[in-house]
C-alpha positions in Angstrom: 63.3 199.4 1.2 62.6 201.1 -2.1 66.1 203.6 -1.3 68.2 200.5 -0.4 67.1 198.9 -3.8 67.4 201.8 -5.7 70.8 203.7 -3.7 72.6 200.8 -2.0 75.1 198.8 -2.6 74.6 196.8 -6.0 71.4 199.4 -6.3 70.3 200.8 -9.6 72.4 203.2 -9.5 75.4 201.6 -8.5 74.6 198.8 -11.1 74.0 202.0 -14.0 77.5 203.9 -13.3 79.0 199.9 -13.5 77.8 199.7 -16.5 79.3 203.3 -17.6 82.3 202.0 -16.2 82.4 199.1 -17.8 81.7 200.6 -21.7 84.6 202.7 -20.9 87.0 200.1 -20.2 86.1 197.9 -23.0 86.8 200.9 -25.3 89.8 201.6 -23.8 91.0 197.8 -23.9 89.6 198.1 -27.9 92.4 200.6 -28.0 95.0 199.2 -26.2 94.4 195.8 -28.3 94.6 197.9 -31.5 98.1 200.0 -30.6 99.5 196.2 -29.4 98.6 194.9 -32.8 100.2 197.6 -34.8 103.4 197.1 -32.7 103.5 193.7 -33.1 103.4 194.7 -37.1 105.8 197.0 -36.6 108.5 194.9 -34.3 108.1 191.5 -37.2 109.6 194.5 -39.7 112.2 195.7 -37.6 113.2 191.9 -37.3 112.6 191.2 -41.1 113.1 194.0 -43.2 115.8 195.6 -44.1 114.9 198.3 -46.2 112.4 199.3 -43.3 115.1 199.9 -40.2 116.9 201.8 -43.5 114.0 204.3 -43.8 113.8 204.5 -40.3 117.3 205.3 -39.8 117.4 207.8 -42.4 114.1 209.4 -41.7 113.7 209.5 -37.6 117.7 209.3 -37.0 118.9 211.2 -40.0 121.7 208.6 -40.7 123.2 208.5 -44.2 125.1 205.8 -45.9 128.4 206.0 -47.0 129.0 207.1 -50.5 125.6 209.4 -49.9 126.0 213.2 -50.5 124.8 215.6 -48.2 123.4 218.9 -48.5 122.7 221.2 -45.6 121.0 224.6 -45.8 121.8 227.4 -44.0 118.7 229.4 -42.1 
């Protein structure tokens, strides 16, 4: 009886690693709600903010605007 509490189903053990299990997901879900959050700051600026989708173009897609001059190095 003392095994059966201890290793079966729903036994200490089980109910331990659960519990490991368990801290690991809410971490993970911490995470997940965190990156969300960030996205969510970043997709109201890409609706509302000009000057922010012009950095972004600029910076990540290396767009200019017209009238801008260019200088490109040679390696």
């Amino acid at each position: 009886m003392t095994l059966l509490i201890t290793f079966g189903n729903r036994g200490v053990v089980d109910n331990y690693l659960m519990g490991e299990r368990l801290a690991l997901l809410k971490a993970e879900n911490d995470e997940l709600a965190r990156q969300n959050k960030d996205l969510g700051k970043t997709i109201l600026l890409l609706r509302r903010d000009p000057a922010y989708i012009e950095s972004i173009a600029r910076n990540e897609l290396g767009m200019v605007k017209k009238g801008d001059v260019v200088y490109r190095l040679a390696k």
